[in-house]
N, C-alpha and C positions, 0 to 999 in steps of 0.2 A: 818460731812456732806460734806464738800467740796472735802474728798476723796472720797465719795462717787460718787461725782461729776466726779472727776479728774478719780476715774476706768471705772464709763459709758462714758464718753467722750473716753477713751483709746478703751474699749469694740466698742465703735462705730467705731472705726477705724481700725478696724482689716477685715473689709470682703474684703480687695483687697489680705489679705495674706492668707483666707480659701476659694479662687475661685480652682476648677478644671481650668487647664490649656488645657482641652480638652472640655468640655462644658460654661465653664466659668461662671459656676454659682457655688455657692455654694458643697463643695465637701456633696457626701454620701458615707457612706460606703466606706473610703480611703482606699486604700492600699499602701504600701512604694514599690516604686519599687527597683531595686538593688545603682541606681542612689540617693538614700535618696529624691527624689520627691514624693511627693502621688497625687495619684490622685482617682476620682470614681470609683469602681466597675463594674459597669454597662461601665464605659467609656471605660473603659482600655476593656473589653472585646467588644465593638463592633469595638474600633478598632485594634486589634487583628483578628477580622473576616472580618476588610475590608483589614487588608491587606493578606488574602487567608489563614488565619488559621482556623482551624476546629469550628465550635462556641459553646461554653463552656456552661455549664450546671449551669445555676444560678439559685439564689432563687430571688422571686420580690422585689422588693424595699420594705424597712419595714414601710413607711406611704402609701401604696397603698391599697387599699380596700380587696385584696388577704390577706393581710398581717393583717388587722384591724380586729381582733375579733368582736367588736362593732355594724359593716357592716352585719354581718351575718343576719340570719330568725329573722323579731323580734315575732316570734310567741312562741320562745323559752322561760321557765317559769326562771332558772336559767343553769348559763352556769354549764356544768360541773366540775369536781374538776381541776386545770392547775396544768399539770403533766410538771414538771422539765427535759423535754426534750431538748438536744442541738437546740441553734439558729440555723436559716438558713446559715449563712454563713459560721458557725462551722461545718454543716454537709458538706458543700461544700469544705472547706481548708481539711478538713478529711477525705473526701470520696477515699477509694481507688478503685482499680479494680472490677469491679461489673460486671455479665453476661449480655450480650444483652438481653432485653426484649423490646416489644411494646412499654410499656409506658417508660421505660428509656433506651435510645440506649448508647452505648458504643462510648463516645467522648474521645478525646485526649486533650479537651482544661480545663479549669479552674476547679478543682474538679475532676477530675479525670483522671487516669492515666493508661495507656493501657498495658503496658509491652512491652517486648518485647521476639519473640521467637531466639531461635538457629538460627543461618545462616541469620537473615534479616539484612536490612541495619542500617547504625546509626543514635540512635534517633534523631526525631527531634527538633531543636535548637528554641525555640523561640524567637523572636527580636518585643521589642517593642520601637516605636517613639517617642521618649521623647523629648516634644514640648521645656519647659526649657533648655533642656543640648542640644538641635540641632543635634542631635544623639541618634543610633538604642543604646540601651539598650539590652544585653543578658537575656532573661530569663529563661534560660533552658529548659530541655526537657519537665518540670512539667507545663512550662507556669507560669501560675498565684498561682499556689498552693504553689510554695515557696517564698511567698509576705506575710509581715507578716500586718494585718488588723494595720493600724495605730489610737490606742482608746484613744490616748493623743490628738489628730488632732481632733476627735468627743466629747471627753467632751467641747476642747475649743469651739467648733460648736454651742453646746448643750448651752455652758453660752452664746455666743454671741446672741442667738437666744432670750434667756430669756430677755439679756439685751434690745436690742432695738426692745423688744415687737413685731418679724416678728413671733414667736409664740402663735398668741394673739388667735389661735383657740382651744378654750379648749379641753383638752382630757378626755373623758368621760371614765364611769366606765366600767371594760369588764365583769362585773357578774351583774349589776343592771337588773329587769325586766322591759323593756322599756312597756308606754311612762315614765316612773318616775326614766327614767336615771338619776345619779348622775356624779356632774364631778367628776376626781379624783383628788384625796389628795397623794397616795403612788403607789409607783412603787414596784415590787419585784425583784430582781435583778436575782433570784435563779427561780421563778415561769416567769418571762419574762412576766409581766401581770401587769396594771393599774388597781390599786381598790380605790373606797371610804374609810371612815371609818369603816361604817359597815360589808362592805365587806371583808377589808384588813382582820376584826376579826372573822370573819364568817371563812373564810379559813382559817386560821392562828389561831386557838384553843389553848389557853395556855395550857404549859405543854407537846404540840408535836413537834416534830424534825421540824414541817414548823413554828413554834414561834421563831426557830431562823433563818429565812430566814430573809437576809440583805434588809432593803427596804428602797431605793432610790426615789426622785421624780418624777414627772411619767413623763414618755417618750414616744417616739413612735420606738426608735431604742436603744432596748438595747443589753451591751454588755457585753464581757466575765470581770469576774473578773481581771484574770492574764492573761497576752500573755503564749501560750503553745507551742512547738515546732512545724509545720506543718508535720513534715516527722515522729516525735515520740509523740504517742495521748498522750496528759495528762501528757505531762512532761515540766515541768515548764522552762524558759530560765535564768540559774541563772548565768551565764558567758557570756565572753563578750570578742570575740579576735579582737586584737587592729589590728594585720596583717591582718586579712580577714575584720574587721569593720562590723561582723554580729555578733548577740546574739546566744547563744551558751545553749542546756538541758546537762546535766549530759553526756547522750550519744554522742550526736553529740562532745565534748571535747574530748572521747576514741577516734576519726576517725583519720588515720594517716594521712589527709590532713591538720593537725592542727599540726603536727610535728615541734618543735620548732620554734612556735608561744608564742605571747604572749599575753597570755590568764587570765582575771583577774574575780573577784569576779563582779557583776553584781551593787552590792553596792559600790563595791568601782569605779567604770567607771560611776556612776550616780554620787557619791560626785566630782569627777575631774571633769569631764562635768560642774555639774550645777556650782561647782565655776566658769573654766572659761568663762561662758557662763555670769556668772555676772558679772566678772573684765571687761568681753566684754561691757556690755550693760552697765555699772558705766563711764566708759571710755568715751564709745559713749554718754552719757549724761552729762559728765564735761565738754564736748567737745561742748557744742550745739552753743557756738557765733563762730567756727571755721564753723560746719554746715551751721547755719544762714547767716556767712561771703561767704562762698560756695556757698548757694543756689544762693544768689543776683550776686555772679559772673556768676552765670550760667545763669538768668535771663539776665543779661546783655548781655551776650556771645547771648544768642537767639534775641534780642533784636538788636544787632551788626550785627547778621545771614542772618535777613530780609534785616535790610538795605543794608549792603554788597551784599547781594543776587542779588537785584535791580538796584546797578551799574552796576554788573558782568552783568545782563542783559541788561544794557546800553549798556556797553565795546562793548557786544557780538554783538548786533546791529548796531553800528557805524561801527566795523571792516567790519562786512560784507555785509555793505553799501557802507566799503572803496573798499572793492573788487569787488562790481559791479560796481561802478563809472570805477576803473582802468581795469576792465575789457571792460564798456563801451567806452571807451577813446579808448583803444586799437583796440577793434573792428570799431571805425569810422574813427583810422589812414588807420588799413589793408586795411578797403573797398574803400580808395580813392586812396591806390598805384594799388589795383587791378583796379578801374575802370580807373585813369591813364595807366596802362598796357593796357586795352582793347581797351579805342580808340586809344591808338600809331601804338599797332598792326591792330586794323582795317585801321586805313589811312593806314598803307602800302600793307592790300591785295586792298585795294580799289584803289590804284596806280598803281598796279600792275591786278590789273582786265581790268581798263581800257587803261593800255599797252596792253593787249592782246588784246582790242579789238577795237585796232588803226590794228591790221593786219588782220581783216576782209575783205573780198573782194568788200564791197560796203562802206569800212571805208574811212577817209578823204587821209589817205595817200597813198592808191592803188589809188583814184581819183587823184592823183597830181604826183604819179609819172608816172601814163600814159600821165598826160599831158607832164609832162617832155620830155619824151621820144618822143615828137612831135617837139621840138625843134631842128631844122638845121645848128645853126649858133652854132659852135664846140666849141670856147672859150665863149661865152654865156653860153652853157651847161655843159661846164670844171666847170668852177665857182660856178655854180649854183646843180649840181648835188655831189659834195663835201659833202656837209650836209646831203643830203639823202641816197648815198653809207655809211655812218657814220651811220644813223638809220637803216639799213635794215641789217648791221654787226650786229649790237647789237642784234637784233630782234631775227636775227638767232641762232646767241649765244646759248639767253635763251629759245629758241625752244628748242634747242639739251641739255640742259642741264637745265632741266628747275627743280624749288626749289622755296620754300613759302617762302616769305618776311616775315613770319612773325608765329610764334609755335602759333596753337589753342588750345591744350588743357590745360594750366594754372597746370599743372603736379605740376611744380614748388611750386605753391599758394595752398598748400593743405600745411593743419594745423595740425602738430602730436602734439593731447595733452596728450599722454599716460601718461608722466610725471608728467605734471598736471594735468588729472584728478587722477591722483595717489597720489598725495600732499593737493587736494582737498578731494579725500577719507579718507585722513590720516588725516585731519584736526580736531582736537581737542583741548580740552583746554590746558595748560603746564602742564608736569607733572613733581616731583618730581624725582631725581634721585634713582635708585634701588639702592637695598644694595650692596656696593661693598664686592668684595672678597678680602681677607686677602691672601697678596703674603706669605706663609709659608716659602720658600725658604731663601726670603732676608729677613726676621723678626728676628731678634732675640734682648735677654738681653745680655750687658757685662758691658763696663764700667757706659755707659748708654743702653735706650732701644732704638730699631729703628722697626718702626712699616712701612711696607710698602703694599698697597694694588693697586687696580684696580677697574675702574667699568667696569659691563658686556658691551658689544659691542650693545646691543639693549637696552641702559638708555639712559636718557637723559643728558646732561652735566650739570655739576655739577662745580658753582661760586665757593664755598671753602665747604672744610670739617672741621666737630667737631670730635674732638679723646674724646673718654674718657676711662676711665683706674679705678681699684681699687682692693685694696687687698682683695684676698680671703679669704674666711669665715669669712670677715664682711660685714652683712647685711646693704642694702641702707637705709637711712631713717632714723638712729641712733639705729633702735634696732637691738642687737646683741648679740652672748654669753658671758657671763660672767658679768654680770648685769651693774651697773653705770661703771666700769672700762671699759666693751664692750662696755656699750654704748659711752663713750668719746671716744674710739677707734674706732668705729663706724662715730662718728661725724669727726673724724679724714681722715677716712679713705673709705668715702664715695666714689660714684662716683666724678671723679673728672677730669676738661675735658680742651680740649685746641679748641678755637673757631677757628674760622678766618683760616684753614692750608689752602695753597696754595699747591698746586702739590698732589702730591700721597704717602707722604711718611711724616713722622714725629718721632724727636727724641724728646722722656721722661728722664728727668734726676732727680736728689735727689730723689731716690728711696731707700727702703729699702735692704738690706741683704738678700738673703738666703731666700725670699716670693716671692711668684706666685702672680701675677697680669692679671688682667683678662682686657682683651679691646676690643671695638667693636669701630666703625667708620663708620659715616653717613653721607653724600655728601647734599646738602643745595643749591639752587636756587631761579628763582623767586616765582616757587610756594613753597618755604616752604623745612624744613626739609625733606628729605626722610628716608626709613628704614634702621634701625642697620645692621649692617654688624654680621653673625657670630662671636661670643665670641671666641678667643683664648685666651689659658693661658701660661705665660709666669713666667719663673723661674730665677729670680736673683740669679747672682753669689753669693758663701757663704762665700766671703770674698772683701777684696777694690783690684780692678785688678792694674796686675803689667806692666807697661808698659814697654817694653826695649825691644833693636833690638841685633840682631845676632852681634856678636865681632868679626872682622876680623882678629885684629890684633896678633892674636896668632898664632902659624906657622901652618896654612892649607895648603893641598896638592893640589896645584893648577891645576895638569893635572887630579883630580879625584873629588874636591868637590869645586862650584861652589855659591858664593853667589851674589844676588840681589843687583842692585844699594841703593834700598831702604835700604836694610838690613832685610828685614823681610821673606827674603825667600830663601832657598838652595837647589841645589841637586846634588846629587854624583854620578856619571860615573863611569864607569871603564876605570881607567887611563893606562899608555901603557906599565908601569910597570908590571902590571896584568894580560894585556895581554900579554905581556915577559912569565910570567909565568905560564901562561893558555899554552903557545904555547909546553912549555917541560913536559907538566903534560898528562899525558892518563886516570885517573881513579879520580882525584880530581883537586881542583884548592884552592891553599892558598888566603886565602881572610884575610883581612886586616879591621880594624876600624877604622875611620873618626870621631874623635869627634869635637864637636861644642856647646859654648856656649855662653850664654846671656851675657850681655854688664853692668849688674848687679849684684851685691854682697847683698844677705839677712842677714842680722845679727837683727833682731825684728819683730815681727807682725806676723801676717798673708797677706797671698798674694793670689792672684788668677791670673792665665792666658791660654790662649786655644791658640791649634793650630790645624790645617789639615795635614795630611800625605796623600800624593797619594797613591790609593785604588794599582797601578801598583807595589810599592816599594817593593825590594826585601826583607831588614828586615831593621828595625829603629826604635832606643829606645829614650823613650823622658822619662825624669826625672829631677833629682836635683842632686846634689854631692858637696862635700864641695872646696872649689876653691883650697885649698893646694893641693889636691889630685888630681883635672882635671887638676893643672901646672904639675906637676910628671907626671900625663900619658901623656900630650903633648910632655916633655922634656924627657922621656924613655918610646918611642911607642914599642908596644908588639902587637903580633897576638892574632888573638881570640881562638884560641886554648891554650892559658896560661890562668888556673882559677886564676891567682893571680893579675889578673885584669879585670875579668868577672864583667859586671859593678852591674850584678844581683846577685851574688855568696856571697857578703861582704868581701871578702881574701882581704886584704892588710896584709901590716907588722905588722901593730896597731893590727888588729883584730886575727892575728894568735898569738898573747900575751895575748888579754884580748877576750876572745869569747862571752862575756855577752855585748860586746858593742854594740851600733848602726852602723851598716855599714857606710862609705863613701860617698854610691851611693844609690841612689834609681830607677831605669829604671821599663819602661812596655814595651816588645817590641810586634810591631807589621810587619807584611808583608803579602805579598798578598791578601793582601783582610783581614786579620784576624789580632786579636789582642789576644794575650796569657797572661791569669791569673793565676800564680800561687795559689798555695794553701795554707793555713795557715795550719801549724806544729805544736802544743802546747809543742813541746821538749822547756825546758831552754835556751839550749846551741844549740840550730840549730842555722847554722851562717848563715838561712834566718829568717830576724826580721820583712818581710813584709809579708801581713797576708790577704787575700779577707774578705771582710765584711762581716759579718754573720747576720744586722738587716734585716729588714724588706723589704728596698728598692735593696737589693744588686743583682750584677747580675751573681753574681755565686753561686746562690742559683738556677739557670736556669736548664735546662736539656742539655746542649750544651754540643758537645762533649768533656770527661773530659780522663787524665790518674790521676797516680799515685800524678804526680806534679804539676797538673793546667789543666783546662779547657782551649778553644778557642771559641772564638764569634765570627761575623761579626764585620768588624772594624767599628765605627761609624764615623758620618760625621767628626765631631770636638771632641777632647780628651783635657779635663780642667785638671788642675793640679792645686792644694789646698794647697800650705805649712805654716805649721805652727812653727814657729822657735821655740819659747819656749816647744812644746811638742814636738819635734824631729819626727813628726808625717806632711806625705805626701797621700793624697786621690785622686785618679784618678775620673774624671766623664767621663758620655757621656755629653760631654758641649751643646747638644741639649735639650736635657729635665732633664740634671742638678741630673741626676740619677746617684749615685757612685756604680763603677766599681770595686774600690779595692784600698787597704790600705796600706801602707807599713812605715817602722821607717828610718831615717835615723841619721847618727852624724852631731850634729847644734853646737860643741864647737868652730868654725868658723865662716868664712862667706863660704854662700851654694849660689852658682848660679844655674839658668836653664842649663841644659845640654843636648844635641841630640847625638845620636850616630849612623852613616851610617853603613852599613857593604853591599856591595853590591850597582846597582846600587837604588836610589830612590829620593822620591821631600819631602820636608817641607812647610808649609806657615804659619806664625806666625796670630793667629789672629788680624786683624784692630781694632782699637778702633773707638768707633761710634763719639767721639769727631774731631778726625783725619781724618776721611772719605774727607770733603771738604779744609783741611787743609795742606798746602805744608809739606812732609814727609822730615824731616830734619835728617838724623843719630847725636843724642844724645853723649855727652862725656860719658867713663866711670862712674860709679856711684855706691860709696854704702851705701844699706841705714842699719844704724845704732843705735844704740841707744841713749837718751841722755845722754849726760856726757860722751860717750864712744871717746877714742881717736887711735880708730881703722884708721888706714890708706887705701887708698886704692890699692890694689892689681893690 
């Protein structure tokens, strides 16, 4: 009993998940769109015709009175015999091409299909607005007719309706003689008819082909037994392509669009489904005090929402309270320097008005100076007429040059607030910094990682940034491949992030080997987190880098190769000797090699380290060689025209005795611009042991231009160099994306240092360690590293 309980309680909660999302009642007659949404029949096609497609030829709703046998004459004695004719919807998914007539005109839209003749244009595409997925949905040229009726969506309809009794209007018989209709008892599945008892056996006569017509309880919409293909009548969909994620008849699996696809048994894609659809929903139900514990956060979060809301509405209102006070404030300073300015300058025209009109002719001082001028007694009038020659100068003056005491038009006092009202226009709440951009340039992995970015010039600034970083192909969250082992790797190897960064750049260290890590970076203020930065992915060196600087101290040719105070950089000239000998040559020029090597001796491990060569350099070989052999060509230099010191060729003395050995040397050279791979020889006895890679990642597997003995590439930014001493084995990258270039053997019964070789003029730059960046570059003593227990010396 209590499950009984427990499935009508369930039943009752299911109509918020069988609403049409276009009328939002209860769906009828679904259909799946390409989207795996369904929705109504009726829906889907009027909106279809409101957005200007042609309107589709449907049948009516199957509880509509059209539709209801029941409805009809009741004068009628018994219905007649129900002839096992297709449903309406089946003639509509079915209907092809059909001739214009009156009664049924020739539509393009749902049920039928127009064709198309010779020479017109291309069909038309239908697009339907799928409310859910917030986007046009393609439905092709057929429209609606390649939608397959969804009758899993309608049985569950069909119980829910039972369950909470919204069916509660009986369905009567469709062959009773009315008034002494009977309800019904059975449905026929095959006859598409509700009958009573007597009815169902009335029609259904044991011993005839309709005794074994399937009878179902009775409905008002019924439906097909099996889904049938829409484009092939009456062929059933027994496949299932996982690439295309449509059901598939017999036929539609011959069509070459299903060309190695992977296309399975229609049972076996329903047993995989419904399990995980149950490991889904077991999960999600072990899971329910994580829900429960979720809901109530979330409840709270809404609850925080309000309130919060309310201050922000405080905030907002006090701010721009603040601003009109300080606005008001402002406004009753300016108006009292302006009305200060107004009366200063009026008392001075008002001064100066009635200057002018002291020299009026019935003014006070034309009366006084004619009395003046009555005056006889000459030193009386000396005296006295002083003062008045003094006003009548001045008077004159500013007759003749006469100027306003004072500017009336306040030019000055005019207020530009284009600014501000431009700052008032912009005024919003704070926003979030955008996602900044990933500097590609200065990023890179070596000894550690160095991530450097930017934000765009219209974000907002940004207090600090979060990095976060993780190894590819494990999954966030713990689940990952390779089950409990993934998943600890997983837990391992999550996101994993660095809070608080100051500036625009940050170094990651204890990193793994020879794995891609993927990082994005988000800029943080007062409003909060903003958005991730583009993911880049970045490739750890496939070995622990070697750090060491250029060795001076062995005899370089100081008027042709030039090294860096630092030590981490050289380049070689043509020195005056060369030109000596440029100057007697007409048809060639002897060129000479420059070698130069690390300040390091390898004798164990593996090592890693990059460098840059200028794209300008004439040719320059970067490799390894064992240190006995780069003292011997220091102390007996040879031209490059002797292969018995071709650093590429393997000729020394050793090698022309034992030809099975590993060469000396190992070089790649590059110049102008390009970098030369040779090609791997499967002879025994070729005395080149260095070989191009032939997996999967290699790059002379390219189409570049190739001869007999190697292809040529573009040179790449930075060139890594890989040695491994115990396998006498040397791998070139491109140290930008950690892709190997080529392969080569060299002899490790030594110590092997780094080695460069100039020939011509060019530049080198050892790569920086991201450790060293902010740290004083000291040149290092010799050094070698060794094995232990070994009492190797150093060279």
């Amino acid at each position: 009993m209590e499950a009984l309980v427990r499935i009508s309680s369930n039943m009752k909660s299911l109509e918020q998940e069988l609403h049409c999302s276009v009328c939002k009642d209860i769906v009828k007659q679904p259909v799946v769109l390409p989207c795996q949404h369904s929705v109504c029949l009726m829906c889907a096609s009027e909106v279809l015709v409101a957005n200007g497609y042609p309107p589709p030829d449907l049948p009516p709703e199957p509880n509509s009175p059209a539709s209801t046998p029941n409805t009809r004459s009741p004068r009628q004695l018994r219905r007649p015999t129900p002839k096992a004719e297709q449903r309406p919807i089946d003639r509509v998914l079915r209907s092809g091409p059909h001739p214009p007539s009156p009664s049924m005109p020739r539509s393009p839209g749902y049920g039928t299909y127009q064709g198309r003749r010779r020479k017109e244009g291309p069909p038309l595409v239908m697009m339907f607005p799928c409310i859910p997925c917030g986007q046009d949905v393609e439905l092709g040229e057929k429209g609606l007719t390649d939608c397959l009726r969804n009758l899993t969506l309608e049985r569950i309809v069909e119980r829910y309706r039972h369950t909470v009794s919204l069916g509660s209007v009986a369905i009567m018989c469709q062959f009773c003689k009315p008034p002494q209709t009977l309800e019904a008892t059975k449905g026929c599945a095959d006859c598409r008819s509700n009958f009573c008892n007597e009815c169902f056996k009335l029609y259904h006569p044991w011993g005839t082909p309709r005794a074994q017509h399937e009878h179902i309880p009775p409905t008002l919409n019924f439906r097909p037994k099996v889904l049938t293909c829409p484009e092939h009548d009456q062929e059933k969909l027994q496949f299932y392509c996982r690439s295309c994620q449509r059901l598939l008849c017999p036929l539609c699996k011959l069509r070459r669009i299903h060309t190695g696809h992977k296309i399975l048994p229609v049972a076996h894609a329903y047993q995989a489904l419904k399990e995980k659809i149950t490991k889904e929903m077991n999960y999600i139900l072990s899971n329910q005090d994580t829900v429960l514990a979720q809901i109530t956060q979330l409840e709270s979060s809404i609850t925080q929402t309000e309130v919060n809301s309310v201050s922000a509405r405080e905030q907002l209102a006090q701010s721009i309270r603040d601003l009109t006070a300080a606005l008001a404030e402002r406004h009753s300073s300016l108006t009292q320097a302006l009305e200060a300015t107004r009366k200063k300058r009026g008392e001075a025209l008002s001064a100066q008005v009635a200057e002018r009109r002291g020299l009026m002719e019935h003014a006070g001082l034309m009366a006084f100076t004619q009395e003046l001028l009555k005056e006889t007694d000459q030193p009386c009038f000396v005296q006295a007429a002083r003062q008045t020659h003094n006003r009548f100068s001045k008077a004159i003056e500013n007759l003749q040059h006469f100027t306003l005491a004072a500017d009336p038009s306040f030019r000055h006092f005019q207020l530009d607030v284009t600014k501000e009202l431009k700052l008032l226009t912009d005024l919003n709440f704070i926003q979030a910094p955008l996602a900044p951009v990933i500097d590609t340039q200065h990023t890179l992995a070596y000894d550690q990682l160095f991530l450097c970015w930017r934000l765009p010039q219209e974000s907002a600034p940004a207090w600090h940034y979060s990095v976060e970083y993780r190894r590819r192909g494990v999954v966030p969250g713990g689940a990952s491949r390779g089950g409990i082992r993934g998943g600890l790797a997983a837990a391992r190897w999550g996101w994993q992030r660095l809070d608080e960064v100051s500036g625009t750049s940050a170094v990651i260290d204890r990193l793994e080997m020879d794995s891609v890590y993927v990082l994005r970076v988000r800029g943080c203020n007062k409003a909060g987190y903003g958005e991730y930065s583009e993911e880049v992915y970045l490739h750890t060196p496939p070995a622990p880098v070697l750090n060491f600087y250029l060795d001076s101290r062995w005899g370089l040719h100081a008027d042709r190769l030039v090294v860096s105070k630092e030590q981490r950089c050289a380049r070689s000239v043509p020195g005056l000797s060369l030109l000596q000998a440029a100057d007697h040559a007409l048809t060639s020029c002897h060129l000479t090699s420059d070698l130069l090597v690390g300040d390091v001796a390898i004798t164990q491990g593996r090592h890693y380290w990059a460098c840059s060569v200028e794209p300008g350099s004439y040719l320059v070989k970067v490799g390894v060689g064992l240190e006995s052999k780069l003292q011997e060509w220091f102390h007996l230099p040879q031209d490059m025209a002797s292969p018995r010191y071709d650093p590429d060729s393997g000729h020394d003395s050793g090698a022309e005795d034992a030809l099975d050995s590993a060469p000396p040397f190992c070089f790649l050279t590059m110049g102008m611009g390009k970098i030369y791979l040779p090609q791997h020889n499967n002879h025994p006895h070729h005395h080149h042991s260095s070989h191009g890679i032939g997996n999967r990642d290699s790059i002379t597997n390219g189409n570049g231009p190739s001869s007999p003995t190697g292809v040529t590439y573009p040179l790449p930014p930075r060139l890594g160099v890989c040695l491994d001493f115990e396998k006498g084995r040397v791998t070139f990258y491109d140290a930008h994306s950690l892709r190997p270039l080529w392969e080569g053997h060299v002899d490790c019964s030594g110590p092997v240092c780094p080695a460069f070789c100039f020939i011509g003029g060019g530049a080198l730059q050892l790569q920086e360690l991201v450790a060293n960046r902010n740290a004083d570059q000291t040149p290092v003593r010799r050094v070698t590293i060794q094995a232990r227990g070994s009492n190797l010396n150093n060279n």
